[in-house]
N, C-alpha and C positions, 0 to 999 in steps of 0.2 A: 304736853309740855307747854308751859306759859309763854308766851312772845315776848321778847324781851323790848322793855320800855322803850319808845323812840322821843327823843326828847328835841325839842326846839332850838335851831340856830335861827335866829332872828337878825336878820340884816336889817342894821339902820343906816340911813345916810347921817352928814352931819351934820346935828341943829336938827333931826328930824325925830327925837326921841320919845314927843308925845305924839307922834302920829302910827307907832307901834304896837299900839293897843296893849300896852303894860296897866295896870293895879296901879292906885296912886303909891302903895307901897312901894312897887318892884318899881316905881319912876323916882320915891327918893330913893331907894337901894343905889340906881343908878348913876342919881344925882352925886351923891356922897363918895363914891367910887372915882369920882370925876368923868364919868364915859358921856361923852355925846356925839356917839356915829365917827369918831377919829380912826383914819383909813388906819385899817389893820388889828384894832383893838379889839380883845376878846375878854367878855366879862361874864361872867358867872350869875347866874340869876335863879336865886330863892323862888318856890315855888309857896303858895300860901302857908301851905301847912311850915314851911320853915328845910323843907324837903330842897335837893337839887331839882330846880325845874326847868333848865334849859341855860342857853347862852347868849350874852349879846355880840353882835359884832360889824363891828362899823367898818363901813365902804368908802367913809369920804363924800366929796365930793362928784360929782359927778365929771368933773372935768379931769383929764388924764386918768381913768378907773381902769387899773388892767384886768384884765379880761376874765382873768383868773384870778381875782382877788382872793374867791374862797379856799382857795389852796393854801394858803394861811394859816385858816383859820383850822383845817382840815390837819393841817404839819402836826398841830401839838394839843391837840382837842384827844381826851383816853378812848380806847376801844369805847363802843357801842354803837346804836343806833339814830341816827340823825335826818332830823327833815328842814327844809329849809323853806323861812317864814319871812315877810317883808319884803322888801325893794329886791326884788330880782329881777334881773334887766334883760336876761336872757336867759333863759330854765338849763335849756344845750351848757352854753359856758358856765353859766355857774355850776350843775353837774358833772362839768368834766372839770376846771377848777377845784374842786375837792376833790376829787377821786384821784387827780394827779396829786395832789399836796397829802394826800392819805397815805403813798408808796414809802413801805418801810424794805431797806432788806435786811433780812434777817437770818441769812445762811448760814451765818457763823456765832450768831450768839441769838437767845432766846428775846426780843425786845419788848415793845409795850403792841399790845394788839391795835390792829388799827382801826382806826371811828369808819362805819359804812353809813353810806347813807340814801335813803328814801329818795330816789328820782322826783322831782319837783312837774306839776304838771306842765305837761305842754314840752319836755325834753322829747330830745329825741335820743332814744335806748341802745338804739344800733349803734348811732354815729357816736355817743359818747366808749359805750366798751368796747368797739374797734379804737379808737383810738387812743384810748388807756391802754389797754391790750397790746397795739402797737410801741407806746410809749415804755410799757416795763419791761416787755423783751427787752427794748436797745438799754436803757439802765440797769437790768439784770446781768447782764452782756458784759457791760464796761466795767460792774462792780466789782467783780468774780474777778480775782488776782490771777497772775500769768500760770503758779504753779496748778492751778482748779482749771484751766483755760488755754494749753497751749495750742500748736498747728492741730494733731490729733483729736483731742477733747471737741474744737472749734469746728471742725470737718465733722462732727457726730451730731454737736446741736444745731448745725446748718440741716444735715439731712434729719433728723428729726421734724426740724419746721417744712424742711421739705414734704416729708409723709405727711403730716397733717393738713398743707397747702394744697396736695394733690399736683405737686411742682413734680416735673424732669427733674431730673439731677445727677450731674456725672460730675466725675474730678480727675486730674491730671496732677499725679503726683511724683515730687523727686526727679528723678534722671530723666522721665519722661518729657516734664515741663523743656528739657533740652530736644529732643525727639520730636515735641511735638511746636518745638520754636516760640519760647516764652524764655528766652534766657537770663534778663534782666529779673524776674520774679525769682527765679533758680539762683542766681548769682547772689541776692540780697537774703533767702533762705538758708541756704546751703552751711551755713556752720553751727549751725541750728543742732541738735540730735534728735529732733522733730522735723523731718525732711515740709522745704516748702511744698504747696499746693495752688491750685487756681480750681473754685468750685464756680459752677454751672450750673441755673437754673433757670429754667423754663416754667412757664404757664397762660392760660388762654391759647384763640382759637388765633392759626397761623395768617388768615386774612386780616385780622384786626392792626389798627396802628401800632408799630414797635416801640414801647417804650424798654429802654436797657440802662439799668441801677447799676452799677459801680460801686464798694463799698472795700475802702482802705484795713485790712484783717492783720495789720501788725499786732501780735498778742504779746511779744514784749520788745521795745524799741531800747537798749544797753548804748546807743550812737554807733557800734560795732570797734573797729580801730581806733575811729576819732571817737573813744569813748566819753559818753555825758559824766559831766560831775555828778555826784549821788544826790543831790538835792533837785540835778533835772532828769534820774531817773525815778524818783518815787511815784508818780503819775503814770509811770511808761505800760504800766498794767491797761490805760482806758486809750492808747496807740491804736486798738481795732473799732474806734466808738464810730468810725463812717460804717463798717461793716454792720455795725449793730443797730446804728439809725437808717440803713439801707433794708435789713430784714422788718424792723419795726416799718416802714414804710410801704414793704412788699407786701406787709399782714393786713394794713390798712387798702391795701390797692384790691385786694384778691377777695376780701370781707366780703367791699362793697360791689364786687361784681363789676366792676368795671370795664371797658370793651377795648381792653388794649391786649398786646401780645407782649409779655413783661417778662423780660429776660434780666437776672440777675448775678452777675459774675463779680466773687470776692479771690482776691488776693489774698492767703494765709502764707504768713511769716515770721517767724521769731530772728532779729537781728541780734544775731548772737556775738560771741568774739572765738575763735579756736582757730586750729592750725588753717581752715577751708575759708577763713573770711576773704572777702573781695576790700580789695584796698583799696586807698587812695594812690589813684593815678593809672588805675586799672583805665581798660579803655572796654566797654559791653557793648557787645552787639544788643537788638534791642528788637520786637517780633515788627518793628514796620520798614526795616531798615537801616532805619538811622543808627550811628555807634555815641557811645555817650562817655566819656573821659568822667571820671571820679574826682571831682574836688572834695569831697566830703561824705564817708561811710554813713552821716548823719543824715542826709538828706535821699536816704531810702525808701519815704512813703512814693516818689515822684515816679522813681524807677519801675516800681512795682504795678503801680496804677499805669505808667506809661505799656506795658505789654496787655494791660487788662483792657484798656480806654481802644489801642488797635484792635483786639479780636471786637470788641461791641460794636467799632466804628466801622469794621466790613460786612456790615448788611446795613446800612443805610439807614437806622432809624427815624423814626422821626423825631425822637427824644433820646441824648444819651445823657445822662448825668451820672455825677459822682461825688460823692460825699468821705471827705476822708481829715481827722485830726494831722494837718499839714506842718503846717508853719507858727514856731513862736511870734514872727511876724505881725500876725493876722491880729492875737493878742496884743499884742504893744499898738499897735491901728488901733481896733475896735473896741478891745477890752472880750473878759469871755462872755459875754451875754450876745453880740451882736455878728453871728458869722458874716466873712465878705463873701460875697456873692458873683461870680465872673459868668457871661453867658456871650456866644455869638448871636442871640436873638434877646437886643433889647425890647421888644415887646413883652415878653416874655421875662425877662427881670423886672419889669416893671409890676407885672402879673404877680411874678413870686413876692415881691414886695409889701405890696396892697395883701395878698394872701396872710402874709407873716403877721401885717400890725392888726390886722382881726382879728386873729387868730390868737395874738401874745405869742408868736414864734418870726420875733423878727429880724430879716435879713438884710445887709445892705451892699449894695452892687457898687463894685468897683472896676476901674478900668482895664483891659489891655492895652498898655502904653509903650507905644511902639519902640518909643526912643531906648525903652527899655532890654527889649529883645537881644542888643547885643551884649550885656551883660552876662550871658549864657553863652560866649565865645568859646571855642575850644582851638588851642593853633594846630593841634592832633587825630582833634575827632568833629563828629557833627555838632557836638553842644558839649556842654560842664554842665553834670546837675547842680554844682554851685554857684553860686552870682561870685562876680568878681570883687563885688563890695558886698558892705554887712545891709545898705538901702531896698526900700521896698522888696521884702523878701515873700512878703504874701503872693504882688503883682508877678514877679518875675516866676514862682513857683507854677503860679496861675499859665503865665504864660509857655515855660517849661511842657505842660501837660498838653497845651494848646495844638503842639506841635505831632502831636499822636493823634489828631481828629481830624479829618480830613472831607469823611463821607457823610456823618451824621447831620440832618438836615436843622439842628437846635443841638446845643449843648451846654450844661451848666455844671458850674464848678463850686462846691462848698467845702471852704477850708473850714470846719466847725472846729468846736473846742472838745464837747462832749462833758462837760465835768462842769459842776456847778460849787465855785468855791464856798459859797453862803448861800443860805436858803433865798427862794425867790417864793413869788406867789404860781403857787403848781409847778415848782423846782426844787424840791429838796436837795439839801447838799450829797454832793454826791455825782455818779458816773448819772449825764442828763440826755434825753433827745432832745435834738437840735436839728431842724430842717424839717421834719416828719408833717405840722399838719401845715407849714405853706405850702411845701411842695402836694401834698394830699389836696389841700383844699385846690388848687388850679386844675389839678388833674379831673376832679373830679366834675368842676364847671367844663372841662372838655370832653371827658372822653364818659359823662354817667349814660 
């Protein structure tokens, strides 16, 4: 069988369109088109015969160029075969750049096949399909609606990635989570007909540094009681997109062999509404001690991570983090593209930060403010997962979780979004990872 033709994406900068080594023809085709190297443009280019011979596409400028521009061009470019010719500034990012902006999902309907493309020389192979690889698990994850994906389903493709990872993996399910002192997780599951869970996984050698992932597994967020209006339920399907940027991340960590001992504990929950729900004004015990009065059935992702954050923060990692779709908050801050970022080790945000804007996965750190803390007053119990006002509701959520961490020698907090409203360059619309290669990239300057 024939190979099938691999046709030319040619990167121009802009203003750079005779240094492409185009035919004077294909430079007036161009010319006439109006294209000259304008970030993002995709043009079409006639081969002599009059044939399709490839495409143009422009980068822009060199200043502000994200990283993944090619992801663009990759979005809406037909199935076939592609190599990449001209200004490539880095073979790795531009290879991974399209191969993210390539991700279609197609579970439920038959769509346009997607453009692959010929590794550019000098990438590197590994580092790009680990971390594509990483990246469409967590987007396949968040795609897949509640009914394809609930506690169940979500506990079979955790141990599935498990078997493949050669991970540990146990789970504590249902009444047990009570027996086994996770009651806050049990309380926020419970009127579910998918009983909640907490999955466990282990991998690496038990001397190596601890690092322990954290991943927010709400598979459908209703508000419970204080039920969400239906226009803030339609999303509630991508509520487990920390769990899913936590497994995309553990795929990446385990690829590259990394020398750490990476423990990863997800919270599954569907916050449902029926006779068993937990109210407002409830008062929960909670596995570190502390009780937490209910202001709001809504503010469930905190509770849930708060039992998960104590079992990881009793062996003293050297790293605990957690990634979990938290707070509308965070959005009205940032917007969705820019998750906040909370850590007790500012070095260490600063690290993850420098990591994110190389990357095109950028994060931005934000305070614990103290003056804040008492906003989580309770006159009945240890705290309210509510704030007493509607203000800084990322900060004080942040702070909220803070209070379950006690032993872990570093700890970071991303409130992400997971969902990408509009396409971006290597973000198609749709359920996104968020956090995966800053957090990858630091790890990997420490612990390769």
């Amino acid at each position: 069988m024939a190979q099938p033709k691999t046709l030319p994406l040619i990167l121009v900068e802009e203003g750079g369109l005779k240094a492409a080594g185009l035919s004077k023809a294909q430079l007036q085709w161009a010319a006439d088109l109006g294209f000259a190297g304008q970030r993002g443009r995709l043009t079409p280019l006639p081969a002599e015969s009059g044939a399709l011979g490839g495409y143009l596409f422009g980068v822009g400028s060199k200043t502000g160029r994200p990283v993944l521009l090619t992801g663009l061009a990759a979005s809406v470019l037909e199935g076939g075969r592609y190599r990449l010719e001209g200004v490539v500034d880095d073979p790795t990012c531009a290879a991974l750049g399209f191969r993210l902006g390539a991700y279609r999902f197609d579970r439920y309907r038959k769509g346009k096949d997607a453009p692959e493309l010929l590794l550019p020389k000098g990438a590197d192979a590994a580092e790009v399909a680990r971390l594509v690889d990483g990246a469409f698990l967590a987007r396949d994850l968040i795609n897949t609606p509640a009914n394809d994906l609930g506690p169940n389903t979500f506990e079979r493709e955790i141990r599935t990635f498990a078997t493949r990872h050669k991970m540990k993996v146990k789970a504590i399910v249902g009444d047990d989570l009570l027996k086994q002192n996770f009651p806050m997780i049990h309380a926020v599951g419970r009127a579910s007909s998918e009983p909640p869970r907490l999955m466990d996984l282990t991998w690496g050698r038990a001397g190596d540094p601890k690092v322990t992932l954290v991943g927010k597994g709400v598979t459908f967020d209703t508000g419970g009681l204080d039920i969400k209006p239906s226009a803030g339920m339609l999303l509630m399907k991508k509520d487990m997109g920390g769990a899913a940027n936590v497994l995309g991340l553990a795929h990446a960590i385990i690829d590259a062999g990394l020398r750490v001992r990476l423990r990863v504990l997800i919270p599954i929950v569907e916050n449902s509404i029926s006779g068993g729900a937990f109210r407002p004004g409830d008062v929960l015990p909670s596995r570190s001690g502390q009780t937490v009065e209910i202001g709001n059935t809504d503010a469930e992702g905190r509770l849930v991570l708060g039992d998960a954050l104590t079992l990881g923060d009793e062996e003293k990692p050297e790293l605990l983090l957690d990634m979990a779709t938290l707070t509308g908050a965070a959005r009205t801050a940032l917007g969705p593209d820019l998750p906040p970022l909370y850590s007790t080790d500012d070095v260490l945000a600063r690290e993850l930060m420098a990591a994110g804007l190389a990357s095109d996965d950028p994060l931005w750190h934000m305070p614990f403010w103290a003056p804040y803390d008492q906003m989580m007053n309770s006159k009945i119990a240890d705290m309210n997962n509510a704030g007493a006002t509607p203000f800084a509701g990322s900060i004080t959520a942040a702070m909220f979780l803070k209070r379950f961490v006690r032993n872990a020698r570093a700890w970071v907090h991303l409130d992400i979004f997971g969902w990408a409203p509009e396409a971006k360059p290597g973000r198609p619309h749709g359920g996104t990872d968020q956090g995966i290669r800053a957090v990858y990239g630091v790890l990997k300057q420490r612990y390769s």
